[in-house]
C-alpha positions as CSV (number, residue, x, y, z in Angstrom):
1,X,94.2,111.3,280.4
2,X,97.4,113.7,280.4
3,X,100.2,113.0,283.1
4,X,100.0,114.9,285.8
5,X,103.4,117.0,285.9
6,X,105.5,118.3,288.5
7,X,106.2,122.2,288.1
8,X,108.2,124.0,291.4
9,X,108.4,127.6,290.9
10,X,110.9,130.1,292.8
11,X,110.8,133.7,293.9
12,X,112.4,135.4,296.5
13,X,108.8,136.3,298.9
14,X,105.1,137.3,298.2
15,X,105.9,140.5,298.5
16,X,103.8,143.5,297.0
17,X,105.3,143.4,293.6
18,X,104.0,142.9,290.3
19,X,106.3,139.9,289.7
20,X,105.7,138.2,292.9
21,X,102.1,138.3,292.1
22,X,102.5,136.4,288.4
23,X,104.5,134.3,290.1
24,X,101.4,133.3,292.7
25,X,98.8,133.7,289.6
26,X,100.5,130.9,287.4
27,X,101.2,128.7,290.5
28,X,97.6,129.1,291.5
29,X,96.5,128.5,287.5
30,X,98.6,124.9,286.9
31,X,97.3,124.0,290.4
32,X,93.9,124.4,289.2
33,X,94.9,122.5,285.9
34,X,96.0,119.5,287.9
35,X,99.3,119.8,287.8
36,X,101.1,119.5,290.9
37,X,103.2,123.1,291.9
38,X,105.6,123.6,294.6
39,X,106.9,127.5,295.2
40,X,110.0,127.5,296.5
41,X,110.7,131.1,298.7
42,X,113.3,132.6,300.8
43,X,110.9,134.3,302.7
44,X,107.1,134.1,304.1
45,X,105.3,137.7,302.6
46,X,101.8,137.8,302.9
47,X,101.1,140.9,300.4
48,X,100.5,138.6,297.2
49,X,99.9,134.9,299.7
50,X,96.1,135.6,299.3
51,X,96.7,134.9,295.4
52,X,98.0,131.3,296.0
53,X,95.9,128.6,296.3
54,X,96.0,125.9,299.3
55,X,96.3,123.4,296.2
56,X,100.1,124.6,295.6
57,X,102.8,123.3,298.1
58,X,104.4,126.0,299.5
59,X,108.1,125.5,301.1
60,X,110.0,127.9,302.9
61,X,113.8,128.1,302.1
62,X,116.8,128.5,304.8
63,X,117.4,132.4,305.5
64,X,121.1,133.9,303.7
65,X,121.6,133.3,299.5
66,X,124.2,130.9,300.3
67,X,121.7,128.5,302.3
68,X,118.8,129.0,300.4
69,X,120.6,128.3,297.0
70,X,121.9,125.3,298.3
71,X,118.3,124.2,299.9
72,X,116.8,124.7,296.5
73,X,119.2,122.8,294.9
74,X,118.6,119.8,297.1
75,X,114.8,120.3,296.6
76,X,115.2,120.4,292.5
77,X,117.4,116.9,292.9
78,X,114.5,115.4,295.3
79,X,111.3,116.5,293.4
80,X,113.0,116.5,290.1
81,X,110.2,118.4,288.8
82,X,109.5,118.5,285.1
83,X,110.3,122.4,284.9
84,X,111.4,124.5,287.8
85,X,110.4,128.6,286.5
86,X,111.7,131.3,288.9
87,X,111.2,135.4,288.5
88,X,113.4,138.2,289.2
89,X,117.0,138.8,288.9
90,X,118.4,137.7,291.8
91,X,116.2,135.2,292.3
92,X,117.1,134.1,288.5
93,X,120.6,133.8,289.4
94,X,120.0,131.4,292.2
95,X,117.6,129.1,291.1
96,X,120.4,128.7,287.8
97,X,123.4,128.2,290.6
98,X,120.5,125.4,292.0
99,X,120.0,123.9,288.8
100,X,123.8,123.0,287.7
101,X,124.1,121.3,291.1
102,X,120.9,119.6,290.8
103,X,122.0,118.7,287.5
104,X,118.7,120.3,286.2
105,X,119.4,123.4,284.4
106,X,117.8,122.1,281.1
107,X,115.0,122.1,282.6
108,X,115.1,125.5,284.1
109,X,113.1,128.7,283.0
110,X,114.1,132.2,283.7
111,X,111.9,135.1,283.5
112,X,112.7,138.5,283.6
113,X,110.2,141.1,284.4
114,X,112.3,144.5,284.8
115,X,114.9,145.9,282.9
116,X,118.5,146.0,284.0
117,X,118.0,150.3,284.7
118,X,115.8,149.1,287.9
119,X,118.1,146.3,289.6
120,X,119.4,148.6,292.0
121,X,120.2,145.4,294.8
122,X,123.9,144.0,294.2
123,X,123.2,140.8,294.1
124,X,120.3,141.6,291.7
125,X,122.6,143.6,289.5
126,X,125.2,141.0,289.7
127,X,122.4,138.6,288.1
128,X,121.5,140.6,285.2
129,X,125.0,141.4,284.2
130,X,125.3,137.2,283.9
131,X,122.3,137.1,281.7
132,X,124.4,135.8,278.7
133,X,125.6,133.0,280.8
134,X,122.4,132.2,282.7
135,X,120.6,132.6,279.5
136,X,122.4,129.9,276.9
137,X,122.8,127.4,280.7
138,X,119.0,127.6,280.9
139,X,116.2,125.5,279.5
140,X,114.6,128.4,278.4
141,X,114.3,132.0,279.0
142,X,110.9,134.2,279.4
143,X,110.8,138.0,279.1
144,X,107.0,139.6,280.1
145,X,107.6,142.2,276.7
146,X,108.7,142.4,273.1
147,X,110.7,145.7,274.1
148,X,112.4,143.1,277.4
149,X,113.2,140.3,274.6
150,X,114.5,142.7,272.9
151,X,116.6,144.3,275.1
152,X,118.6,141.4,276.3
153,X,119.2,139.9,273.0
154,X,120.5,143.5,271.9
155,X,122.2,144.6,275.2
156,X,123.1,141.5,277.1
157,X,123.4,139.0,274.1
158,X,121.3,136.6,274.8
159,X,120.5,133.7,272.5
160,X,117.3,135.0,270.3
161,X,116.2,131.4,269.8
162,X,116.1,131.0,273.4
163,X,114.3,134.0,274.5
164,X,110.5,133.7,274.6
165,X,107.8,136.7,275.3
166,X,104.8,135.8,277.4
167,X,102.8,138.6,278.3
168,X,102.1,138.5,281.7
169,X,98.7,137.5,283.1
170,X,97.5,140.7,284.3
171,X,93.6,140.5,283.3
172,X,91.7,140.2,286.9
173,X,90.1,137.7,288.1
174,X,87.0,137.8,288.0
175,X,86.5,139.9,285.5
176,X,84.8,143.6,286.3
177,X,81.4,143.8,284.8
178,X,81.0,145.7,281.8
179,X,80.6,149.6,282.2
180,X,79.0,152.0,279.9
181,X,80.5,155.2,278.6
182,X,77.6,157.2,280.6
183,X,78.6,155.6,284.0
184,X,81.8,156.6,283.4
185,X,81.1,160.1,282.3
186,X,79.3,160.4,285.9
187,X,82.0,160.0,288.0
188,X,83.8,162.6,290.1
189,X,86.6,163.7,288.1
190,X,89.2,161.3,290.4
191,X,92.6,160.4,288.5
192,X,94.1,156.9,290.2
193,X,97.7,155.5,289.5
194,X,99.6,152.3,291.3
195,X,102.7,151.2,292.3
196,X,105.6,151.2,294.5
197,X,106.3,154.8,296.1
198,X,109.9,154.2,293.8
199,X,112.3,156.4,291.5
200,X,111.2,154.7,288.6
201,X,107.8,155.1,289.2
202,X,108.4,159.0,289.0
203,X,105.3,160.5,290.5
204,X,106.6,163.9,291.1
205,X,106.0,164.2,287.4
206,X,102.6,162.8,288.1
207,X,102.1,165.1,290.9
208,X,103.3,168.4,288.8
209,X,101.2,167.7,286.3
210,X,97.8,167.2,288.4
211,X,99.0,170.5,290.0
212,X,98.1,171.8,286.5
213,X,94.6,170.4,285.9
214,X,91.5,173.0,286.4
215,X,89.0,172.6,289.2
216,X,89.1,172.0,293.0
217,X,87.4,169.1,293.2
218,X,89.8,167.2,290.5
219,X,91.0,164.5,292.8
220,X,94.6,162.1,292.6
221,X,94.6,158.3,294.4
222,X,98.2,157.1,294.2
223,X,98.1,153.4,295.8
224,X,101.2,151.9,296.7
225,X,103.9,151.8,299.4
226,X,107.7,153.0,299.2
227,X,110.8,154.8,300.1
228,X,109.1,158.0,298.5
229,X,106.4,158.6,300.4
230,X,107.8,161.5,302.3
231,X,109.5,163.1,299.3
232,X,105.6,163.1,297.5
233,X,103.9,164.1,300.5
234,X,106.0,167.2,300.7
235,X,105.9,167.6,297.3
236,X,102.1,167.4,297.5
237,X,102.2,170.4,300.0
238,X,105.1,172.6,297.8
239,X,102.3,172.3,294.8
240,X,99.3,173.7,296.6
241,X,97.6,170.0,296.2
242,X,97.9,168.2,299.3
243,X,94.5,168.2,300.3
244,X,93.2,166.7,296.7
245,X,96.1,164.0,296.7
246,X,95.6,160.7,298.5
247,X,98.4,157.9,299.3
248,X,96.5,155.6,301.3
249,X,99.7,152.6,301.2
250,X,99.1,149.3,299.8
251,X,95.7,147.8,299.0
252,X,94.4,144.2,298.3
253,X,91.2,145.8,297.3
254,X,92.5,148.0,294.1
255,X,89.0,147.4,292.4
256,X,87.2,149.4,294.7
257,X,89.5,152.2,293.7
258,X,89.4,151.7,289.7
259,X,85.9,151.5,290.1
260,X,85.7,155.2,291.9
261,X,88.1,156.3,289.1
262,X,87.3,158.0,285.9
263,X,90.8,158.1,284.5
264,X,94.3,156.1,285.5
265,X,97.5,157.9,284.9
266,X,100.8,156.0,284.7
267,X,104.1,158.4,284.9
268,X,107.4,155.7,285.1
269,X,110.6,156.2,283.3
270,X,110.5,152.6,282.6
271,X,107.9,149.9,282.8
272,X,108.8,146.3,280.9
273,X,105.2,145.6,281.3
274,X,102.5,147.2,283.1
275,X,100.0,145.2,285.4
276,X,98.3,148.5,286.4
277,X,97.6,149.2,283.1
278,X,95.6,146.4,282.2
279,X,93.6,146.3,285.4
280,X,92.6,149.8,284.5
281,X,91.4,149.1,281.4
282,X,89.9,145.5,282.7
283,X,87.9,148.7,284.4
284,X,87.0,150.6,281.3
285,X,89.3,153.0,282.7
286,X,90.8,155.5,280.2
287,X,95.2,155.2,280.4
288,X,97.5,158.0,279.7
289,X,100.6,156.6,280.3
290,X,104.3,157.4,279.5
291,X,105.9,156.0,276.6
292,X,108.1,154.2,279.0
293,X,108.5,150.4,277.1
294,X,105.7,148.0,277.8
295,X,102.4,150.1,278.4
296,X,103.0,150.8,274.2
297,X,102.5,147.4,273.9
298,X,99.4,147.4,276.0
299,X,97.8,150.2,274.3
300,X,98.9,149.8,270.8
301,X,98.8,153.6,268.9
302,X,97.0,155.3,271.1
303,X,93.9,152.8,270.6
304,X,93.0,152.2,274.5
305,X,95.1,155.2,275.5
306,X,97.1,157.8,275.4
307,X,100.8,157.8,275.2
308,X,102.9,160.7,276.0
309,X,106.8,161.0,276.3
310,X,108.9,160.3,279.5
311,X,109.4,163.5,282.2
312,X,106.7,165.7,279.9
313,X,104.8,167.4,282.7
314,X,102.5,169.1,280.5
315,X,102.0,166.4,278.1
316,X,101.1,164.4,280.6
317,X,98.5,166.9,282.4
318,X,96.5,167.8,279.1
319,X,96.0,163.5,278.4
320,X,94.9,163.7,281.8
321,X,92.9,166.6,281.4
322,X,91.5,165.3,278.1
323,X,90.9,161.6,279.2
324,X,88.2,163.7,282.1
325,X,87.0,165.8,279.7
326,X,86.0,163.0,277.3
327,X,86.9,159.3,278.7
328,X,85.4,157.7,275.9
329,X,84.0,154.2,275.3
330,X,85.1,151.5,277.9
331,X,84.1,148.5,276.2
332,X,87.1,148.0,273.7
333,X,89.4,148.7,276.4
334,X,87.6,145.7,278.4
335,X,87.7,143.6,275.6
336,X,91.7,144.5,275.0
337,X,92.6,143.8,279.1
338,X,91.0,140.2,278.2
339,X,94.0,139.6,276.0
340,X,96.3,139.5,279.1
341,X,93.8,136.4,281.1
342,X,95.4,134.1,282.9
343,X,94.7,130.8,280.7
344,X,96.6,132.9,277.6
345,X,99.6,132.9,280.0
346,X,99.5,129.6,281.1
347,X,98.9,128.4,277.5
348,X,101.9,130.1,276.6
349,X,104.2,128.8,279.7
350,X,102.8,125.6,278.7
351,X,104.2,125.7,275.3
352,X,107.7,126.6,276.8
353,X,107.4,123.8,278.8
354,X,106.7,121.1,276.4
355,X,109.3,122.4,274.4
356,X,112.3,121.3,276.7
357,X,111.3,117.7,276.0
């Protein structure tokens, strides 16, 4: 019978975003594999809490960076777990602070899920910029892309040997049922996209180029919540659109959405991954997407999608326009989302793991 271990995992909230979620999804999954997982957080969110599972022992850190580091330092020297994996910058940079007082760093993991171009919070910055510190202190070091890894070996000189990809685990559970190309084919000609109302997520491109596609009854679903919001509603109304566009805010229930949808559009300047992307095609949804870092990995050469370069407004309209037209066969883009499940992922954190001895 194998040992049951002790994993404690550390993020900064269960907030809406896409790392928070992993974070819950391989809690949950280790939980479910016997293991016995503590999550560590500054804050109680309940955008992603529905993702963790009563199994995993949830523990609230003091409030202020100061406090909490300090409070997760003296819960790494009481549970001495066997690895202790946090996500996010800043949260990175704290749980490494916590380890070398705990006298655990060796067996701490870092994973990074964004690239430094999107830390725009000091502290997060600050984090990032210590990478080829943190990185060489740690135990190990996880980045969610090839184009991530390679980034902060190249730009912030971190040890190659140390510096793992793990895909994140972005496949849905469960899985959507299989869809045929003529189900697809009839349904309204609806264009859905996903993410935080951000900068980086650069819908005004997206919303310039739907402005371009023929036919009134075209419609766009952008789901997600943000400091944007105004700026795209406005837009919206500048392009003549308003009344085809939708921002309904953040959803728990994206499937319902995908499964309305008849193509998924992705605009960002920068993406390390993409958990969008695979849910869409988990759907059988055709992806046009910018060629933005991660979502090439994802799609490969344009085999479960189209790519199309950063900013291009009309690029990006005529993918659209052609992924409508035509949206093609969903059952190899099913059977590429299925790549990303959630046992691949843990299988592959596992391996980490067992390597820090």
């Amino acid at each position: 019978m194998t040992e049951r271990r002790k994993l404690l995992f550390y993020t900064h909230g269960l907030t809406s975003g896409g790392a928070e979620r992993v974070v819950a999804r391989l809690a949950t999954g280790f939980a479910a594999r016997g293991d016995h997982v503590l999550l560590a957080v500054d804050f109680e969110a309940q955008e992603n809490s529905h993702l963790l599972s009563p199994k995993v022992d949830l523990r609230v850190l003091p409030r202020g960076h100061v406090q909490s580091t300090l409070a997760l330092a003296r819960l790494l020297r009481r549970e001495s777990p066997d690895a202790s994996i946090s996500a996010i910058s800043v949260s990175n940079l704290k749980h490494a602070v916590a380890a070398v007082i705990a006298g655990r760093i060796n067996r701490s993991i870092l994973t990074y899920h964004g690239f430094y171009l999107s830390e725009h919070e000091r502290l997060s910055n600050i984090g990032y910029r210590l990478t080829p510190v943190l990185s060489r202190l740690a135990g190990a070091t996880v980045a969610v892309s090839d184009q991530l890894r390679k980034d902060l070996i190249a730009n912030f000189n971190a040890p190659a040997d140390k510096v793992t990809t793990i895909h994140n685990p972005a496949a849905p559970e469960p899985f959507p049922d299989r869809l045929s190309l003529e189900e697809l084919a009839a349904r309204s000609p609806t264009v859905v996209s996903m993410g935080r109302l951000a900068p980086d997520k650069d819908y005004t491109t997206l919303l310039r180029a739907f402005a371009r596609l023929p036919g009134s009854e075209t419609r766009l679903v952008i789901l997600g919540e943000g400091p944007e919001r105004t700026k795209l509603q406005d837009e919206a109304r500048a392009l003549g659109v308003a009344e085809r566009v939708s921002l309904p805010g953040f959803k728990r229930d994206i499937e319902s959405e995908l499964a309305r949808a008849r193509c998924f559009a992705l605009s960002s300047r920068r993406e390390t991954f993409s958990l969008a992307c695979v849910e869409a095609l988990a759907h059988g949804l055709p992806v046009v997407a910018t060629d933005c870092g991660g979502p090439s990995e994802i799609l490969g050469k344009h085999e479960f999608g189209a790519l199309v370069p950063v900013g291009d407004v009309e690029g990006l309209a005529q993918a659209i326009k052609a992924a409508l037209a035509q949206p093609g066969d969903p059952v190899p883009r099913q059977d590429r989302a299925r790549d990303f499940s959630l046992d691949a992922a843990l299988d592959a954190y596992d391996s980490v793991i067992r390597a820090l001895g």
